[in-house]
C-alpha angles and dihedrals in degrees: 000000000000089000091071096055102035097038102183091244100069085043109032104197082222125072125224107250092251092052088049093050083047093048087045091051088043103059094043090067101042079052100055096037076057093051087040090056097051094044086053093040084047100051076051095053081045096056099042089052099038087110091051114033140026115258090247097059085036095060082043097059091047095062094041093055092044099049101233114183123221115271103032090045090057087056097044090048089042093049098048089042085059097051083044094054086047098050082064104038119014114204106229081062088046093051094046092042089061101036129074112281101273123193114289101258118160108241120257107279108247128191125215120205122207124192 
C-alpha cells in the first residue's frame, strides 16, 4: 500500500555521498549546540546553588535531574568543570607565570561568535 505512495525512486533508502558528509556535519553541530546548551544551563545551576552546594555536586545534580545519559553527561560535567577551572586560572597567566618573563604584548583579540 505504502509502496505505491512512497515508490524507492522518489526516496532512495541510500544517500548520495555529499548528502551523507552534510548529514554528518549537521548533526555535529546539533550535537554540540546541545552540549553547548547543558554546559551553559549547568554553570547556571552552579551559580544558583553556589550557597548551598559545591560546584562539583552541583554539576552532579544537574545531570541527575536532567536526566543526562553517559556518555553525553561525562562530557557535559568535563566540559563545565573546564570553563570553571578557566574562570580561576586562565591559562595564558598560568603560561606566562612558568615561563621565563616575556615582553608585555596584549593577546591576539578573538571573537567569539554564538549562535
Amino acid at each position: 500500500m505504502f509502496r505505491s505512495l512512497f515508490p524507492e525512486s522518489i526516496f532512495p533508502r541510500k544517500l548520495s555521498e555529499n548528502a551523507e558528509r552534510r548529514l554528518r556535519l549537521a548533526q555535529a553541530r546539533a550535537a554540540e549546540s546541545v552540549i553547548r546548551a547543558h554546559v551553559d544551563n549547568a554553570l547556571m545551576f552552579v551559580d544558583t546553588l553556589a550557597e548551598d552546594l559545591s560546584f562539583d555536586r552541583a554539576i552532579d545534580t544537574y545531570v541527575r535531574v536532567m536526566g543526562i545519559p553517559e556518555p553525553l553527561a561525562s562530557v557535559v560535567a568535563t566540559r563545565t568543570l573546564v570553563v570553571l577551572g578557566q574562570d580561576l586560572v586562565p591559562y595564558r597567566k598560568r603560561a606566562r607565570d612558568e615561563s621565563q618573563p616575556q615582553e608585555d604584548t596584549k593577546p591576539a583579540l578573538r571573537i567569539a561568535r554564538r549562535a
